[in-house]
C-alpha positions in Angstrom: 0.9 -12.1 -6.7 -2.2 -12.5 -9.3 -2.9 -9.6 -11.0 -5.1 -8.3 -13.8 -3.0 -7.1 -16.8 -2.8 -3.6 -17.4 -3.1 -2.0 -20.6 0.0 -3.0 -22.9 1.3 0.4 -23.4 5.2 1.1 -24.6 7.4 0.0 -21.6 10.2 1.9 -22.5 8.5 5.1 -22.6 6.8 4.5 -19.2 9.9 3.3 -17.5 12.0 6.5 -19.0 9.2 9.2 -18.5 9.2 9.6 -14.9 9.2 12.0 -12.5 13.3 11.4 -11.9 13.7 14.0 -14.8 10.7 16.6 -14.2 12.2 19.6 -12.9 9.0 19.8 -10.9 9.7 16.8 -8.5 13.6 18.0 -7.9 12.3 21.3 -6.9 10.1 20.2 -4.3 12.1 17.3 -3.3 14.9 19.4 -2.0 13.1 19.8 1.4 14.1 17.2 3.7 11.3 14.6 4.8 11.3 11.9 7.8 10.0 9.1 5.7 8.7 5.3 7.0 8.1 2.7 4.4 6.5 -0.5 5.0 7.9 -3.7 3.5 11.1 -2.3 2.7 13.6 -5.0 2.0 12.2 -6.2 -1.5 10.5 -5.3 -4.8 8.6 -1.5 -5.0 9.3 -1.2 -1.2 13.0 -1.4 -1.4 13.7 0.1 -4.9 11.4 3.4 -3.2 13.6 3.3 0.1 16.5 3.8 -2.5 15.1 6.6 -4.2 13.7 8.8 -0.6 17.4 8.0 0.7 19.3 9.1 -3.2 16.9 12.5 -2.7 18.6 13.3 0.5 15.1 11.8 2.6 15.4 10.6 6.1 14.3 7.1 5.9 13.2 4.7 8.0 12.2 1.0 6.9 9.6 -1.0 8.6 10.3 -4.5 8.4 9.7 -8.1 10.2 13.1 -9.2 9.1 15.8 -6.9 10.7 19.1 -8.9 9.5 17.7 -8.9 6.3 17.0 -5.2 6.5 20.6 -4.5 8.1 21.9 -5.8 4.4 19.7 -3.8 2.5 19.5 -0.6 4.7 23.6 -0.6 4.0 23.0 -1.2 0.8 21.1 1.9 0.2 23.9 4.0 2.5 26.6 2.9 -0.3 24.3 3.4 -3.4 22.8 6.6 -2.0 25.2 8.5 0.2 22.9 9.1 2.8 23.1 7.7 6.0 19.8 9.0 7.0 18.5 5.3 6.8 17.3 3.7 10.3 15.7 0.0 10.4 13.3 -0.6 13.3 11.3 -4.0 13.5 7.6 -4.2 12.4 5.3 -6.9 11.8 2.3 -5.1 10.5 -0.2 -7.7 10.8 0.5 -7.6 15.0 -0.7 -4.7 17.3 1.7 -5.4 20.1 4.3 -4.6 17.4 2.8 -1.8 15.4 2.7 0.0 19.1 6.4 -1.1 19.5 7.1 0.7 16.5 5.6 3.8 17.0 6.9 4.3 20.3 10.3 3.3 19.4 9.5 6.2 15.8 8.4 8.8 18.3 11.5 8.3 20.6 13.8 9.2 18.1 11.9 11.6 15.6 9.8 14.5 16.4 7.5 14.5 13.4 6.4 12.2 10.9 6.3 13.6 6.6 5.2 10.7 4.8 3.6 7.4 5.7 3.8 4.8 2.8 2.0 1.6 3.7 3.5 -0.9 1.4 3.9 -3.9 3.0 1.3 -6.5 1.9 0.4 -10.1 2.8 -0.7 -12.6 -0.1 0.7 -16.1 0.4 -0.6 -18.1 -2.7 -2.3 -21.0 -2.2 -1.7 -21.1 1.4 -4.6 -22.2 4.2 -6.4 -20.1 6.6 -4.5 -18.5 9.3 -4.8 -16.0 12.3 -2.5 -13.5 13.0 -1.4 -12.8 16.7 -4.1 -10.6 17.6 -6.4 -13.5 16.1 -7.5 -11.9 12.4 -7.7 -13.1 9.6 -3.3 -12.7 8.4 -4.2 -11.3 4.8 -6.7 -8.8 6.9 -5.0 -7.9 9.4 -1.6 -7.1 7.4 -3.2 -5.3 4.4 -5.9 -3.5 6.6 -6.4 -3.4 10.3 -2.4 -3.3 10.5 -2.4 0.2 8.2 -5.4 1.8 10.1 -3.5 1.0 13.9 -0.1 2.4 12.7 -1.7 5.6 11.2 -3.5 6.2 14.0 -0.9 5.7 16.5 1.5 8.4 14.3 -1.1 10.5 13.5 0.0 12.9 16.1 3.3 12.9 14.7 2.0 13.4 11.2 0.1 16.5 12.5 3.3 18.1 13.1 4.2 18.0 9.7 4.0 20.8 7.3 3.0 18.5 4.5 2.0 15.1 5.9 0.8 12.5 3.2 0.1 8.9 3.6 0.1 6.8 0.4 -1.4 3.6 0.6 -0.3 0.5 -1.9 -3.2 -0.8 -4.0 -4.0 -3.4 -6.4 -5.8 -3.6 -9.5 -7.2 -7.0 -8.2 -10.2 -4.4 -6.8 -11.4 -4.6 -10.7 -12.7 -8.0 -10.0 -15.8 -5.7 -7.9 -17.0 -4.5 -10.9 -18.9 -7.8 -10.8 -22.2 -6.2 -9.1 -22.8 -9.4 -6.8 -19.1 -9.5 -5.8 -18.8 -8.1 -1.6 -16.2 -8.1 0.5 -16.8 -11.0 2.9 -16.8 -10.3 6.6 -17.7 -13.7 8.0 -14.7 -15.3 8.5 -12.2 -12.5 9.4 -12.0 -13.9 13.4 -11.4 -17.6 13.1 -15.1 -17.8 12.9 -14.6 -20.6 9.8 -11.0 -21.7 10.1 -11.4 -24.9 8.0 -14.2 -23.2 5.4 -13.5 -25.0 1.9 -14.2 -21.7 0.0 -11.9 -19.9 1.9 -8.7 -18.1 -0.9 -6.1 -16.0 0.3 -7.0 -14.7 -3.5 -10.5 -13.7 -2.5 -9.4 -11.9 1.0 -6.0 -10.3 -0.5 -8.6 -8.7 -3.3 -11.0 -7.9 -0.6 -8.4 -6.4 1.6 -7.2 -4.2 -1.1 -11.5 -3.1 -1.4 -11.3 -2.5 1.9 -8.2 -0.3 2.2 -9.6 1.8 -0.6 -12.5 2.6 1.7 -10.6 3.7 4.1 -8.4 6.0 2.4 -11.7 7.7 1.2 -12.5 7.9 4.6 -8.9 8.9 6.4 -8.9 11.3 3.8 -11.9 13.3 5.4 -11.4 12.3 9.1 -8.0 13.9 8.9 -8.1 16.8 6.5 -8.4 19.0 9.3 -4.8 18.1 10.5 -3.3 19.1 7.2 -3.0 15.2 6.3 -3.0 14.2 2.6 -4.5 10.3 2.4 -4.4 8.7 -1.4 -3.7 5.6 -2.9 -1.8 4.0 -6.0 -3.3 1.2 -8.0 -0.7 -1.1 -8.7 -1.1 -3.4 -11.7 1.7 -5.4 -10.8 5.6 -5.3 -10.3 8.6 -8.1 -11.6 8.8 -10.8 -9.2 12.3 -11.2 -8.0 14.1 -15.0 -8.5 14.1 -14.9 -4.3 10.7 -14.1 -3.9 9.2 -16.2 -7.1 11.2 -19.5 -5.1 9.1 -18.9 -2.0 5.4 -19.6 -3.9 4.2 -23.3 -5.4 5.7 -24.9 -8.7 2.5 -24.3 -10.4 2.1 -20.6 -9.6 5.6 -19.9 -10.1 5.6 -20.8 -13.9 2.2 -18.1 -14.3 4.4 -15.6 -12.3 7.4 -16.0 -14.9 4.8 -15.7 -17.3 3.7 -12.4 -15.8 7.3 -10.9 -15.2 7.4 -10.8 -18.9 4.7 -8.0 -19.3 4.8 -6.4 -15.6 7.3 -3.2 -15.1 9.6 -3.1 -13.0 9.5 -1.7 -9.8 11.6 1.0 -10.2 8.4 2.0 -12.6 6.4 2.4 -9.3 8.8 3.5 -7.2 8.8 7.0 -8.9 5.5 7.4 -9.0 5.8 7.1 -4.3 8.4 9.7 -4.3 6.2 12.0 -6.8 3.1 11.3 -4.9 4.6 11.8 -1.3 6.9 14.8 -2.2 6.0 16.8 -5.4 3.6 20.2 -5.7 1.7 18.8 -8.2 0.1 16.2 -5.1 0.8 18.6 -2.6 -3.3 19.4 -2.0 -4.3 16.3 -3.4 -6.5 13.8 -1.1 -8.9 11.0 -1.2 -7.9 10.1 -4.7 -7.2 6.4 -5.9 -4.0 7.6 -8.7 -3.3 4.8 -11.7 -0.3 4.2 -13.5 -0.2 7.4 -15.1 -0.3 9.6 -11.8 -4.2 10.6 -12.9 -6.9 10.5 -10.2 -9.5 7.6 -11.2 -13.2 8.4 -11.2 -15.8 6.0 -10.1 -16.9 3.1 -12.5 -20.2 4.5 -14.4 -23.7 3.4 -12.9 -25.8 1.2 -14.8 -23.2 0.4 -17.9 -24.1 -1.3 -20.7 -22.0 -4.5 -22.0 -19.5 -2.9 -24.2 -19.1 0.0 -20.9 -18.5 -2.7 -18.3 -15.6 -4.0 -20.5 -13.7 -0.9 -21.1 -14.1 -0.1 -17.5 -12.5 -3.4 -16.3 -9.4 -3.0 -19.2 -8.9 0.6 -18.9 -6.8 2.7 -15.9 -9.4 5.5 -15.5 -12.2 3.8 -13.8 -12.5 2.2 -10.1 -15.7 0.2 -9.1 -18.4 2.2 -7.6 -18.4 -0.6 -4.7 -15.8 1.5 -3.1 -18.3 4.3 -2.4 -21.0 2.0 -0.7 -21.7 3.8 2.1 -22.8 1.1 4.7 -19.8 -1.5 3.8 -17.4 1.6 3.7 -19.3 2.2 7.4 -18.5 -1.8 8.2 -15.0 -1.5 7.4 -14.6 1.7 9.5 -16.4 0.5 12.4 -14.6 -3.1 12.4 -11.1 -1.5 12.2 -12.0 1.0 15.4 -13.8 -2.5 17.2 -10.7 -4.1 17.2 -8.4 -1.0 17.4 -10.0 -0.4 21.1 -10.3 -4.2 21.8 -6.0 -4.7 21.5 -5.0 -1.5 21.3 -5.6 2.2 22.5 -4.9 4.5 19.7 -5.5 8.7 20.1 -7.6 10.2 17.6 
């Protein structure tokens, strides 16, 4: 993936000062959670699955590829100790299999703790394409697939004690600090397939847009059930050798290039399990949390030249895009469109 570099800070000192040795996080991680992570068999997905399962966590891994997730899921078993690790099939970006999932989750578990959405679509350099349901694939993995799986566990969340969803975003979002930049809704139904301006790029940065609006907005639609709704900015993870093969020559050698100043994510992983189980996020909602596990604050209105820079290079600002009202409305209204035109959901 394309990302905008984060500040170069010490590595060593970020990768070492983590949660893992805070008495705080132990403490509260000592109460056993039913956990489902998205996108579970590679990179910050997988290294988190380890960590929920070495804490003692029930965990259950969502993922398209279930032979690959038997390997991995065993994996964690011998690493861990816990064999508290289920794999059930998902492909997020269908809504035939997100309500295979859930029904197959609420079969076997009678609540829900934490929801981490994780799994992301961002195929560089690839065309246009539709996913089952006919949506846009980078929208309908990163976005419409989230929104239709929370809703169908949202019951099961309810039932928790402490139910948080955490939702994996990008810093790519920085690129709507640019006034004229909006997320583009013409072309999410196959309306211009063969559109010579169409990126995966541009949607994958305006999916990540869009699923900040909606964790603003999750976060106040279900307060009242107790349900915690945040999101991490992610400034990038180290590409595995597996997973840098599967993109183009050309973006392969910038990825390499990238590897060399991203953390790894083990880096990130920490900061899921502090998010999803610690006190100190415990009454925390609505926030979009950086690197540092600090709440970011809108970008300032009206900046001035020297303002607009440190707000695109620093960690503490998000664009104030994300609060726009009427698109945060579009996205809202588009995701329950198409949730009641392939699926029903309650709530």
């Amino acid at each position: 993936m394309i990302f905008i570099p984060h500040n170069c800070e010490n590595l060593i000192q970020h990768i070492f000062h983590t949660a893992i040795h805070t008495p705080e996080l132990h403490h509260h991680a000592m109460k056993k959670r039913t956990v489902i992570i998205t996108g579970a068999t590679s990179g910050i997905g997988k290294t988190a699955a380890h960590r929920f399962a070495a804490e003692g966590h029930n965990v259950i891994m969502a993922c398209r590829n279930l032979e690959k997730a038997g390997i991995v899921k065993q994996e964690i078993i011998d690493v861990s100790g816990n064999d508290q690790v289920t794999a059930i099939k998902l492909d997020v970006s269908s809504s035939e299999s997100v309500a295979s999932f859930c029904n197959t989750f609420r079969q076997q578990y009678p609540k829900l703790d934490v929801l981490i959405h994780n799994a992301a679509y961002f195929d560089h350099g690839a065309s246009y394409k539709l996913s089952r349901d006919n949506l846009e694939l980078t929208f309908a993995t990163n976005v419409f697939g989230p929104f239709l799986m929370t809703h169908q566990l949202r019951d099961s969340l309810r039932k928790s004690d402490d139910a948080r969803i955490l939702h994996a975003g990008s810093n790519i979002i920085k690129h709507f600090f640019n006034p004229k930049l909006h997320i583009g809704f013409d072309n999410l139904q196959g309306e211009h397939p063969e559109s010579a301006s169409f990126k995966v790029y541009n949607s994958y940065r305006d999916s990540k847009m869009a699923l900040l609006m909606l964790t603003f907005r999750m976060a106040r639609e279900f307060e009242p059930d107790g349900i915690r709704v945040n999101m991490l900015q992610i400034n990038g993870a180290t590409m595995s050798e597996e997973t840098l093969q599967r993109v183009t020559p050309g973006y392969r050698l910038v990825a390499r290039t990238q590897n060399l100043f991203f953390r790894p994510p083990e880096f990130m992983a920490e900061h899921y399990l502090a998010i999803c189980t610690s006190d100190q996020f415990r009454n925390v909602t609505g926030q979009l949390i950086n690197h540092r596990r600090e709440p970011m604050q809108p970008g300032v209105e009206n900046p001035g030249p020297l303002e607009q820079i440190r707000q695109a290079v620093g960690a503490d600002r998000y664009p104030r895009y994300a609060l726009d009202k009427e698109e945060a409305d579009n996205v809202w209204e588009l995701c329950n469109r198409l949730g009641s035109t392939h699926l029903r959901f309650p709530g």
